[in-house]
C-alpha positions as CSV (number, residue, x, y, z in Angstrom):
1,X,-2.8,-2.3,10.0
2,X,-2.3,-5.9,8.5
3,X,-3.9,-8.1,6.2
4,X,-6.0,-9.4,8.7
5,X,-7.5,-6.4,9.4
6,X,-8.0,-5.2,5.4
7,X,-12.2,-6.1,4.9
8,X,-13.1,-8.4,1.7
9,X,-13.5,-6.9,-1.7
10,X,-16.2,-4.7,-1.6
11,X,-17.3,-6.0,-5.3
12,X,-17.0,-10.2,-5.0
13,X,-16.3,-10.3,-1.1
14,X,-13.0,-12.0,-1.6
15,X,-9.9,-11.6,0.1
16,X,-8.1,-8.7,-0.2
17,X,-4.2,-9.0,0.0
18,X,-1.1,-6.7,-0.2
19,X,1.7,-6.7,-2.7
20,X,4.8,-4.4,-2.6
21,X,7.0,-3.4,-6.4
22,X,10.3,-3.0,-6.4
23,X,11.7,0.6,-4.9
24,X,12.5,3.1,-7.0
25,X,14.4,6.3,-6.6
26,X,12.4,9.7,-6.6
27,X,13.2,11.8,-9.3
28,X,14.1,14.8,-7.5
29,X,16.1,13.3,-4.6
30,X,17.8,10.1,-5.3
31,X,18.5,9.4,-1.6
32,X,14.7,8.8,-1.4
33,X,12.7,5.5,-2.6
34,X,9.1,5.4,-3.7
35,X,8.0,2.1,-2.9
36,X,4.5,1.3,-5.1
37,X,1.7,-0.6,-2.5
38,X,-1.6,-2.3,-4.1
39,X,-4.1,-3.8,-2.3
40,X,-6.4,-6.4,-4.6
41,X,-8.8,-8.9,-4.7
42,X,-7.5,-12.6,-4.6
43,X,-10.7,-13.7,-6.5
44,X,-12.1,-10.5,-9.1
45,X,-9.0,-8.6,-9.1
46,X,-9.8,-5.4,-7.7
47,X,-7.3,-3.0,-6.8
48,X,-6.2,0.3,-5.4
49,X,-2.7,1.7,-6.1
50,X,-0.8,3.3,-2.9
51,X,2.8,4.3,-2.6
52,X,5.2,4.5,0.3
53,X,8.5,6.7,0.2
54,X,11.5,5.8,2.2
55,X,15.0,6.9,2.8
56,X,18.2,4.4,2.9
57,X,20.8,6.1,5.2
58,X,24.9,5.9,5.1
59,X,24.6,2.9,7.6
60,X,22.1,1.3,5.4
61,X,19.0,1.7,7.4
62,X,15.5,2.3,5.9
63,X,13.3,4.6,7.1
64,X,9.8,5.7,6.3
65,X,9.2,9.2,5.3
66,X,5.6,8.2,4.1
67,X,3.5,5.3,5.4
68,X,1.0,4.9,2.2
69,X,-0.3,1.6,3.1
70,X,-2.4,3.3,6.0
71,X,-4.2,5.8,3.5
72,X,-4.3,3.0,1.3
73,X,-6.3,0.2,3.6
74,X,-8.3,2.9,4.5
75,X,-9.7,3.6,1.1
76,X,-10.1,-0.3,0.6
77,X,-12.2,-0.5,4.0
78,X,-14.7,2.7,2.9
79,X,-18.0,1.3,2.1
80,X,-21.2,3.2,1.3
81,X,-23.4,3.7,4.5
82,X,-20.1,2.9,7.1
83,X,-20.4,-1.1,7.1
């Protein structure tokens, strides 16, 4: 699911757009990275908080162990009544 698909805020029917923090290592394995998602409103502000986790491997490649952004658009998308 991209931005494209993400519906407008459900308060001030502005764009909604994605932003990524910086990874972070997970407390109790440092090979793994929590990577902090939030989808908000361009115009009011609005926002949910997600997280992703990944794993860096020897040869430097990422891979996801947790795809948060899919729960996360989800929840923006609800709205009372299914519109």
């Amino acid at each position: 699911m991209g931005n494209d698909e993400l519906k407008r805020c459900p308060f001030c029917g502005g764009k909604a757009k994605v932003k990524f923090g910086q990874m972070m290592s997970c407390k109790d394995d440092l090979r793994n990275y929590d990577i902090p998602l939030k989808i908000e409103c361009c115009v009011c502000g609005a926002h949910f908080d997600g997280l992703s986790v990944a794993k860096i491997t020897s040869k430097l490649e990422i891979i996801l162990l947790h795809n948060g952004y899919d729960k996360l658009a989800e929840k923006w998308n609800n709205r009372v009544g299914g519109e």
